[in-house]
N, C-alpha and C positions, 0 to 999 in steps of 0.2 A: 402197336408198332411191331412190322415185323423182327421178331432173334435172330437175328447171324447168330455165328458163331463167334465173334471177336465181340458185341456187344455181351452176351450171354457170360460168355470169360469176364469179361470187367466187372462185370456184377458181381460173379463170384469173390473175383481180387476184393474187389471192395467191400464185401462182409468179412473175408478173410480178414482183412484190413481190422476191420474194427472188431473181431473177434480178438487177434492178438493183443490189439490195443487193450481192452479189455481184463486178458489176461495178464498183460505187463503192470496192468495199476493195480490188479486184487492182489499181485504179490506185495508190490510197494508197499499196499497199503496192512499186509500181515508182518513185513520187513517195519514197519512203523510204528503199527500196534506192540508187537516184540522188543521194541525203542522206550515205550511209552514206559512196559510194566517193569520192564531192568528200571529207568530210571525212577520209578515209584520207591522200588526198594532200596534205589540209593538216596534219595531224598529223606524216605526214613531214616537210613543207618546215619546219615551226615546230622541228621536233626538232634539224632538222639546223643551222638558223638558232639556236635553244637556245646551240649552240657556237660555230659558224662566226663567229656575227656579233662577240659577245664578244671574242673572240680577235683579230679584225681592227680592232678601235676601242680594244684593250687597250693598243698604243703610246701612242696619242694619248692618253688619257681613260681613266683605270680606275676615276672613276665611273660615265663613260657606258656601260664595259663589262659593271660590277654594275650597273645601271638598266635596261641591255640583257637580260643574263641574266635578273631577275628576272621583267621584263615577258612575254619569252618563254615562260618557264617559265609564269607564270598563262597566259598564253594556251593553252599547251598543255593544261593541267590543265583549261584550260576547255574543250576541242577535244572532251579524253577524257571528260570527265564528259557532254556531249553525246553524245558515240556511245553511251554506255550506255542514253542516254536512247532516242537513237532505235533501238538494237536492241531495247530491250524493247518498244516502240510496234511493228518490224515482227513480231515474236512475235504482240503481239495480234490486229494486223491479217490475217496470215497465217491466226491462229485464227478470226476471223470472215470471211473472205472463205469459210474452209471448211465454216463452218456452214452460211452461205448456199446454197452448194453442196449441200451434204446436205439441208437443208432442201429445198429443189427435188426430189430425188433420193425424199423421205418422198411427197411430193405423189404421187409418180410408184407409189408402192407399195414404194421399196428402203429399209428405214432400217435395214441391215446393219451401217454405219457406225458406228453408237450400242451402247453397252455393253447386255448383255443380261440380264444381273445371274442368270448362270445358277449362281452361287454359290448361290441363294438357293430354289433348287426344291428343295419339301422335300410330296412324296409325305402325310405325316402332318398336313400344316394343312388347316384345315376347309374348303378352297376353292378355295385358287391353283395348286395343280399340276393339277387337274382343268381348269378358269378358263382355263388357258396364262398365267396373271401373269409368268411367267420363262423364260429357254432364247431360243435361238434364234426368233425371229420370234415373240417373247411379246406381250402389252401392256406390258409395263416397259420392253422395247427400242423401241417405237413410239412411249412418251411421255417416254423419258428422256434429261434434259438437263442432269443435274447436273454439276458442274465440279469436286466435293472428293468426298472418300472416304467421308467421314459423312453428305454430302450424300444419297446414294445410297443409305444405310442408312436414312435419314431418309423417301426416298419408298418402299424397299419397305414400313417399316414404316408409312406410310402406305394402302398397298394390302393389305399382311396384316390392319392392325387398326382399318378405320376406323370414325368415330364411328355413336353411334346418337342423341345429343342433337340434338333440333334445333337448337336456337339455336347448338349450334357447327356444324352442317351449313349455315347461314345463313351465320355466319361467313366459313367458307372459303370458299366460293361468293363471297362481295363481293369475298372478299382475290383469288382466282383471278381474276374479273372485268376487277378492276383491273392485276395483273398482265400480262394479257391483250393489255391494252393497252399497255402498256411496252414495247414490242419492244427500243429503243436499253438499253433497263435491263437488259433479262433478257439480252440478249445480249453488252453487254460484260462483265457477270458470269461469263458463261459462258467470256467468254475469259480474262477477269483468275484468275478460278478454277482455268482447266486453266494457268496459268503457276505459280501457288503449286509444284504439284509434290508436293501434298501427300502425307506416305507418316503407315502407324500409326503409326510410331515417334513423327512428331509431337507425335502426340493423345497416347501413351503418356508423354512429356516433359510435356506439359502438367499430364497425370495427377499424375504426381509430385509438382507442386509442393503438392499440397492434404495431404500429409504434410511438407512440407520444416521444417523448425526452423530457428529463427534463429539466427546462428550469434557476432554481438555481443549481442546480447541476454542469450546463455546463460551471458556471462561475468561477469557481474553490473554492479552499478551503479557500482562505482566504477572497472572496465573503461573503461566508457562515459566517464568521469568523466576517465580520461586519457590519451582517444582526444582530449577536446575538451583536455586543459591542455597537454600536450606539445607541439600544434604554437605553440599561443601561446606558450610558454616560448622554443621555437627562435626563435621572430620577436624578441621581446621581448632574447632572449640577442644574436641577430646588430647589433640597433640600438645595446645598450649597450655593445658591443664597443667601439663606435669612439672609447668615452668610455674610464671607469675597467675595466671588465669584462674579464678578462682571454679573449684569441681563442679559448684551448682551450674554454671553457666554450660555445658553441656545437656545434661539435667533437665535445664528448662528448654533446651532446644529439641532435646529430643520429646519432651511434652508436648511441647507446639506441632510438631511433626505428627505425633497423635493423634493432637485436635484437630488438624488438618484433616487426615484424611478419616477420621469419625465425622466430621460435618458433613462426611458426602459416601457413607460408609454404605448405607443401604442401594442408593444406585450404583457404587461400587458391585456392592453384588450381584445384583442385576444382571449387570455388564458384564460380569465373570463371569457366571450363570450361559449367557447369550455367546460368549468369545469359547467358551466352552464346548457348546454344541455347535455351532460352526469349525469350528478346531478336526472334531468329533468326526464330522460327514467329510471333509475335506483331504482327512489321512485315509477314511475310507476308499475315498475316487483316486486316491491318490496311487493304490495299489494297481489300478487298471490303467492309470496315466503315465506313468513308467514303465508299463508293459506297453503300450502302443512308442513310448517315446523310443526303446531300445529296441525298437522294430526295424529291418530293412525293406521299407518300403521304397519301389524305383515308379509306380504310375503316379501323374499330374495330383492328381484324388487326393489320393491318400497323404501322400509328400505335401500336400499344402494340409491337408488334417493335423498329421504329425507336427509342421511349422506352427500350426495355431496353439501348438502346447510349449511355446516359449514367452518369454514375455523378456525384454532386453537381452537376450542371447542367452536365458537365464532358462531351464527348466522346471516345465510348470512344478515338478512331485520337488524337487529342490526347495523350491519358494515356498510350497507347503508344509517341507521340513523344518523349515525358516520359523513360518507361524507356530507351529507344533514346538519348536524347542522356548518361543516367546510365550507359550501356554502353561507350557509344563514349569517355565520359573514362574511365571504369572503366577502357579497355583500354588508356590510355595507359603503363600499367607492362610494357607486352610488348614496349616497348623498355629494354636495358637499361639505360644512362644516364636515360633518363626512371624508368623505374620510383627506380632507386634515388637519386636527386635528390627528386622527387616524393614517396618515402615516408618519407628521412633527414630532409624538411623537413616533411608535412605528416602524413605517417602515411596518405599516400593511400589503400592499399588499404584499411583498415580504415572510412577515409571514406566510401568510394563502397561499402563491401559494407554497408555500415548503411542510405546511402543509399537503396538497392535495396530490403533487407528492410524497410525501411519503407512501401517504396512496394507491396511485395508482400503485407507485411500489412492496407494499405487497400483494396487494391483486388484482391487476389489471388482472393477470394470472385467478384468478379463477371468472371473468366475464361472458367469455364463459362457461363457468360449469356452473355458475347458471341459466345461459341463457337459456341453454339447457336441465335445469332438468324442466323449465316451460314448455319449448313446447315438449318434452317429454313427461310429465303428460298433457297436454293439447290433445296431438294425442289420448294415452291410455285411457282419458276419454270419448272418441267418442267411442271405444270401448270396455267400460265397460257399454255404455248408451246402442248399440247394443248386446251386451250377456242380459242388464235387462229388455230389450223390447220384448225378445224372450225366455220366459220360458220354451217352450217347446223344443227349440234346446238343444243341447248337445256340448259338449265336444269331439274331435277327439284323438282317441288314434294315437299317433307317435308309429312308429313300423320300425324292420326292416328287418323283416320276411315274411311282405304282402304287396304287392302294392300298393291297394284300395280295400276293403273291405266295402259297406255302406247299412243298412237297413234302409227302407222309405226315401232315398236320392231326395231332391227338390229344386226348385231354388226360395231361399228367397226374390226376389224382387216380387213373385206371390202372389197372394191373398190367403190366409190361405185357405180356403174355399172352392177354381176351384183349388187347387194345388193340381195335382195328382203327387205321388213319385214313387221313384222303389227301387228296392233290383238292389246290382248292385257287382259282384264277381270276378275278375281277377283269382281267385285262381291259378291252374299253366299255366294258358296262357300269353301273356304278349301283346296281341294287339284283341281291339275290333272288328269287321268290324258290323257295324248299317247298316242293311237298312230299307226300308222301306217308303211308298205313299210321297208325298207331305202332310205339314202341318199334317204329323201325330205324331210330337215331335222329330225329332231325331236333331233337332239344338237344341231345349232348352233344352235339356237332357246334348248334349254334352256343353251349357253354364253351367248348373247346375253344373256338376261334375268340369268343370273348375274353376268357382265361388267357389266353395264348398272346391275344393284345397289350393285357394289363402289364404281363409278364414283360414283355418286349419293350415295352415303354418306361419299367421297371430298370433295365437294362441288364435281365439274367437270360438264360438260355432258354429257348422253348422248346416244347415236346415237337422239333418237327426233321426233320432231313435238312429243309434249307428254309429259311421267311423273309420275306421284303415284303414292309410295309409302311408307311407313310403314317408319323407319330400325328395321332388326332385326338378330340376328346369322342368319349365313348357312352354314349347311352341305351340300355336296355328295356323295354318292358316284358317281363316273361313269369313273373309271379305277380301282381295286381293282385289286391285280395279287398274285399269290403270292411267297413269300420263301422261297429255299432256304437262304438264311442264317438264317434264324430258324426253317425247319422249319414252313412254314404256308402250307395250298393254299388257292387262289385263294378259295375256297368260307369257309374258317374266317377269311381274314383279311377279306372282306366283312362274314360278320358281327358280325365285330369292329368295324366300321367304323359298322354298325346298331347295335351296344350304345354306342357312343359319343352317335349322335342321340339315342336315348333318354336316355340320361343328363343331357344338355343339357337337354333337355325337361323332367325330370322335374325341376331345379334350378329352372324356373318362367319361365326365358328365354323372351321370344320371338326364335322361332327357323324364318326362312325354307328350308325342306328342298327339294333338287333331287336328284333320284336316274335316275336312269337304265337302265335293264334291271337291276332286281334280284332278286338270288336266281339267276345265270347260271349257279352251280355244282350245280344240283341237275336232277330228272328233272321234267318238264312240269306232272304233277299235282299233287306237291307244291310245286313253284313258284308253282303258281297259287293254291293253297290257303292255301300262307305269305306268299305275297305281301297274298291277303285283308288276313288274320289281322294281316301287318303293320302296311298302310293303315287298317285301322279301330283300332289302337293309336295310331298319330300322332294319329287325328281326336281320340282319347278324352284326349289330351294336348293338343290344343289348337294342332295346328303347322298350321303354311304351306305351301304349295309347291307343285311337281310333280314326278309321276312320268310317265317315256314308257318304253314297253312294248309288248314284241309279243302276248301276254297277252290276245287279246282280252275273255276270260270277265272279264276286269274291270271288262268297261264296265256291269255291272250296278250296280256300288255307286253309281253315279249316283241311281238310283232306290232301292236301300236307302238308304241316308244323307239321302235327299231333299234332294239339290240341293247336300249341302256337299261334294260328289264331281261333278265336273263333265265328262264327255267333250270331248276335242279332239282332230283327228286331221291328218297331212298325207295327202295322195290322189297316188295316182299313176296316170298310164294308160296302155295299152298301147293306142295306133294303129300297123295299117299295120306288124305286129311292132319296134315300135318306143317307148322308154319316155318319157315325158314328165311333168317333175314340174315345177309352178309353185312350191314351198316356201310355197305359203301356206296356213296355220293355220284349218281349218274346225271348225264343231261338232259334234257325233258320233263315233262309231268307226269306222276305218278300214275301206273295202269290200274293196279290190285290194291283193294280194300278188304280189312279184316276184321272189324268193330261188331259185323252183325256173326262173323264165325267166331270168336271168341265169347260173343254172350251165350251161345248156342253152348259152346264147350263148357262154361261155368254152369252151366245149367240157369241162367239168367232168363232166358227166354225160349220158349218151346216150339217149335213149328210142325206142320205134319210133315 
């Protein structure tokens, strides 16, 4: 794409940008560390004073020295509870000074840094392993920025399966927008997200609970009935003691309260055990679900995202708090004098394991909802960090009146710089045919416009001046490769790869087709001939797209088909024995061939 000078400035602003960014967090985070180690040496000195001081005022005064002791002690406990705080503040800090850093590092052309989501190249989908969507130096690793594990799954399958509706391709695009401009948002998400730690197991606990059974409940109602009488009786017996009542009779009541909840002592723990680590992952999501909730979002998107994190007017990290404070008494039987004080008087665990399942029954349903409005916004921030890294891309208009329509159309993983674009027109034709030399552009063109697609239907900005195009499904073949595991040469699993676009097609989809030298597995004539035979079946099906081919006896169907077969070719030219190729996109079929001057130049082949 060609530099102006107003593009070229924003670029700069924009590393500037994250340069100081940068350098605002590596002070924070020396302002933090310098926090940590004062309070080390006051935590010592209060620790040691804890004793010391006690002890030396204990002659005199041994209230001053329990007054002494105590105060100490809260100080300390207040010291400690502080450090925690600020360890986890220099975690964050250290996370976003290094983002900034890598950020810088993307500008620059490295984002090696970022997860590449090469779990997810899968050769068999209709698009992205052709695309490069995954693997090393893909589009996934250039725009992704998620912080959680679902997160991630949440943007591939955003780039595997995106919409064709317009009104939700409108949608995301505002939400992206808006995003866009959040930096302080998306970014501490980003860091508060990689501190969760989140693993599957997590998601796998959570899962669990949408089977879990209640575990008071199932004991019937008059269980319940002397969950609540018992402890009243014990209070009622302890008060009447001091009258006529004789002592034992509390005594035995609180033994029974014992045997009570010893008869069910080991799935009690269980159940602690399980209410525990749900508690656990819940305060975890809880930290990113109060960050989206205190957000001012004004797009449709987002604002109904936001709303899914209430539940009766109630906010979700709230309701969380709720369970969290019902956990943390919960766990007061893990001591033992507490426990069994606590349960002889009150029947506690029974209390607080009711507590819970009540709370899990009201709101247990809408776990996954809040679950999903994180990695939701967690995907849509990767792509609101790629619309803000790319000032000069645009916006594609949805349409559904033109096919594709793009001025200065490029493929955003190229260097701003060497990235040459093109104008690129379907108008009433409805199938390209490229040709044109070796390595004179007509694969990265047809990646471009494929990338450029996904993107658009994505609803983020593309590498282009302006795009109108008509949201379709999208099928490629341009890497076809043979399987000896499956016993299938290159030739037989291509056209397996053809009976599949057909098939699509013939289900009534529209369906954007990119294809790339096909039919490589067979001899000249008959390729050219099946090749025909092919392209005027897509026509008679009604598909999209283009083919680029060396082929040139194809450029006839321009004129059989009258005009819905359109020629395009790149040119290349030999000055001065030397090749020079501008990669732009002209009309007609290619003139100049270079395959037998280049074997000549490698020393490949000899002639006199």
């Amino acid at each position: 794409m060609e530099e102006t000078g107003g593009i070229q400035q924003g670029y700069i602003d924009l590393k500037q940008l994250y340069s100081e960014r940068a350098l605002y967090f590596t002070r924070q985070v020396k302002i933090v560390s310098t926090r940590l180690i004062r309070g080390g040496w006051l935590r010592l000195l209060f620790f040691v004073l804890l004793f010391a001081a006690p002890l030396y005022v204990l002659n005199y005064s041994a209230i001053a020295a329990v007054l002494l002791f105590v105060g100490f002690a809260v100080t300390f406990g207040i010291l400690v509870k502080r450090s925690i705080a600020y360890r986890k503040l220099k975690a964050e800090l250290v996370l976003l000074k290094m983002l900034n850093e890598n950020e810088e590092k993307v500008l620059e052309g490295d984002f090696s840094s970022f997860d590449s989501g090469s779990e997810f190249i899968d050769p068999q989908h209709d698009y992205s392993h052709d695309l490069d969507l995954f693997g090393e130096g893909s589009f996934f690793q250039y725009i992704n920025r998620t912080s959680t594990l679902v997160g991630t799954c949440t943007l591939k399958n955003k780039l595997c399966a995106p919409h064709t509706d317009l009104e939700r391709i409108v949608g995301e695009q505002k939400a992206i927008k808006e995003l866009s401009e959040k930096i302080d948002f998306r970014q501490h998400f980003f860091a508060k997200g990689k501190m969760l730690n989140e693993t599957k197991n997590d998601i796998d606990r959570i899962n669990s609970f949408k089977t879990y059974k209640p575990f008071v409940k199932s004991k019937g109602r008059l269980f319940g009935s002397l969950l609540i009488a018992m402890p009243i009786l014990f209070l009622c017996a302890v008060i009447f003691s001091f009258w006529e009542l004789p002592s034992a009779v509390p005594v035995i009541i609180f033994l029974i309260n014992l045997l009570l909840v010893g008869l069910n002592l080991k799935e009690i723990n269980r159940i602690n055990g399980q209410f525990s680590s749900l508690t656990g992952i819940l305060q975890k999501y809880a930290l990113l679900i109060n960050l989206i909730a205190k957000e001012n979002f004004s797009t449709i998107k987002l604002s109904d995202l936001q709303t899914r994190l209430l539940a009766e007017n109630t906010e979700a990290a709230q309701i969380i708090a709720t369970l969290s404070k019902y956990m943390s008494q919960f766990d007061q039987r893990n001591s033992m004098l507490m426990g069994v004080v606590l349960n002889g008087c009150l029947l506690w665990d029974y209390r607080y394991v009711n507590k819970i399942e009540l709370w899990l029954e009201k709101y247990g349903g809408d776990i996954d909802k809040w679950i999903e409005v994180v990695h939701e916004i967690d995907a849509l921030n990767s792509m609101g960090g790629y619309s803000f890294n790319h000032p000069d891309f645009v916006m594609p208009v949805p349409c559904t009146d033109m096919v594709l329509k793009a001025s200065h159309l490029g493929h955003p993983l190229l260097d701003r710089k060497d990235r040459v674009c093109n104008d690129y027109d379907l108008k009433d034709s409805i199938f390209s045919l490229i040709t044109g030399a070796n390595m004179s552009g007509k694969s990265t063109f047809l990646r471009a416009v494929g990338l450029n697609l996904v993107v658009a239907r994505c609803g983020m900005p593309v590498c282009a001046r302006s795009m109108y195009f008509k949201p379709m499904s999208l099928i490629t073949n341009m890497r076809t490769s043979d399987s000896l595991m499956k016993n299938e040469s290159y030739f037989f699993a291509e056209l397996k790869r053809l009976q599949y676009v057909i098939s699509q097609l013939k289900y009534g989809k529209d369906v954007f087709i990119i294809l790339d030298e096909i039919l490589k597995g067979t001899n000249s004539k008959d390729k050219t001939y099946g090749s025909m035979e092919l392209i005027k079946h897509l026509l008679s099906l009604n598909a999209y797209g283009m083919i680029a081919t060396h082929d040139l006896e194809l450029g006839v169907l321009e004129e059989q088909t009258k005009g819905k077969i359109v020629n395009r070719c790149f040119e290349v030219e030999n000055t001065g024995n030397e090749l020079h190729f501008d990669y732009l996109l002209q009309a007609g079929i290619t003139q100049n061939h270079n395959a037998t001057f280049l074997m000549k130049r490698m020393g490949i082949i000899v002639t006199e």
